[in-house]
Each structure stands twice: as structure tokens, then as C-alpha cells.
C-alpha positions as CSV (number, residue, x, y, z in Angstrom):
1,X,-23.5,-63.9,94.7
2,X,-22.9,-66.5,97.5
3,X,-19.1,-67.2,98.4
4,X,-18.1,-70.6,98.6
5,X,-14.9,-71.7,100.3
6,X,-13.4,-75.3,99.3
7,X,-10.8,-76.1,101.3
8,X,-9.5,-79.7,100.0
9,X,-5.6,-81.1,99.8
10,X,-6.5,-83.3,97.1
11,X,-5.6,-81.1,93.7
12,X,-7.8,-83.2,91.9
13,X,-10.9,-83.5,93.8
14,X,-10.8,-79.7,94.5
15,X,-10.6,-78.5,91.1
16,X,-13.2,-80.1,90.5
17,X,-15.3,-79.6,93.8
18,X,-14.7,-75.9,92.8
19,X,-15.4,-76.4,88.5
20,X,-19.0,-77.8,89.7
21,X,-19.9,-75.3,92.6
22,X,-19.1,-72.6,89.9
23,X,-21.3,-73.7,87.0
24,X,-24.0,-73.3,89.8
25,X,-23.5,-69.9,90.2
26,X,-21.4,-69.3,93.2
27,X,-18.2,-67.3,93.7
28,X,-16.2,-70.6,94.9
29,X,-12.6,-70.0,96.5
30,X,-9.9,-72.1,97.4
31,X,-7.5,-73.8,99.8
32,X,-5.3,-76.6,100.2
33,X,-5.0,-77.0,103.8
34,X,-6.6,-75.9,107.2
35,X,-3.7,-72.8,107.9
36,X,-4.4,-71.6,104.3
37,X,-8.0,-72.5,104.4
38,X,-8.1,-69.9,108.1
39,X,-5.9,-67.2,106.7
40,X,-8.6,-67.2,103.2
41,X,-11.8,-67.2,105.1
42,X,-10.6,-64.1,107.4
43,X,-9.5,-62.5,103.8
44,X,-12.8,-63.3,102.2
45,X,-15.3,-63.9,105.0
46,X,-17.5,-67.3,103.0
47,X,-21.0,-67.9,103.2
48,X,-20.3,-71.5,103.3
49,X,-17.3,-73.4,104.1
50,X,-16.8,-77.0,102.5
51,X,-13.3,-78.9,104.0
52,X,-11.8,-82.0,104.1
53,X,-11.3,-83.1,107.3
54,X,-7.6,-85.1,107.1
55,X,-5.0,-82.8,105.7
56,X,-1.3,-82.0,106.4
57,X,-0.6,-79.2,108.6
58,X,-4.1,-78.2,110.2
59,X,-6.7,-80.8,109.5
60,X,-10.7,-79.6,109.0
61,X,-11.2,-80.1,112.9
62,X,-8.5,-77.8,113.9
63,X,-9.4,-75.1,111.1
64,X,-12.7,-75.0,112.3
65,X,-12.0,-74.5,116.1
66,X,-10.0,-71.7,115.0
67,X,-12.4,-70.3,112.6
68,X,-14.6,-70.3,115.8
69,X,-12.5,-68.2,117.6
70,X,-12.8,-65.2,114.9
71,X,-15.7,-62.9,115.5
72,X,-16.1,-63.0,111.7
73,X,-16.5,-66.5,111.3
74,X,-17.8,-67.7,114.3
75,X,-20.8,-68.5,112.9
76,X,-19.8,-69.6,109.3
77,X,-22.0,-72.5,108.3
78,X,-19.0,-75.5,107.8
């Protein structure tokens, strides 16, 4: 099964971001920000990544520059 991470500050919209990827099929997982969004893709290594781009303490931009310095996400599709 193909794992999905959302990584979304919005409750709301994630939940439901997540509720709809899942009745699809795929293993989704979740974050609420950019630093936890990092530390989960290292922990699960995602076939996709879906992020907001403005969040509090790392925003999408600056999760995704760090995810591209990980051998194991380098080449995550975000």
C-alpha cells in the first residue's frame, strides 16, 4: 500500500485531507508542521508528501530543503 504523508497546520482541513486520501486506499500519515512533518517522513519514509506551505515553526519550503538533504528522502515526490 502507498504511504501518504499530509503535513497541514490547519486541524480541520487535515483531517479531512487525510479521511479522503484513506477511503482511496492509501496508508495516509500526519503532521502539523514542517519540524514534525521532517522528523515523520525520516520515521516512515512516504511515497508522496502533500504540505502546506505557510506554517508556524518550519513552513513547507523549509521542510522540503531539509527533506532534500536526507539520503532517504531526497527524492520523495512533494
Amino acid at each position: 500500500m502507498k504511504k501518504i504523508l499530509v503535513v497541514e497546520d490547519n486541524e480541520l482541513l487535515r483531517e479531512n485531507i487525510v479521511e479522503i486520501l484513506q477511503f482511496e486506499g492509501f496508508d495516509v500519515f500526519e503532521a502539523e508542521d514542517g519540524k514534525h512533518g521532517v522528523n515523520r517522513a525520516l520515521e516512515i519514509n512516504p511515497d508522496l508528501i502533500v504540505s502546506d506551505v505557510n506554517m508556524p515553526v518550519q513552513d513547507g519550503f523549509e521542510m522540503l530543503e531539509e527533506l532534500r538533504s536526507h539520503q532517504s528522502t531526497k527524492i520523495t515526490p512533494f
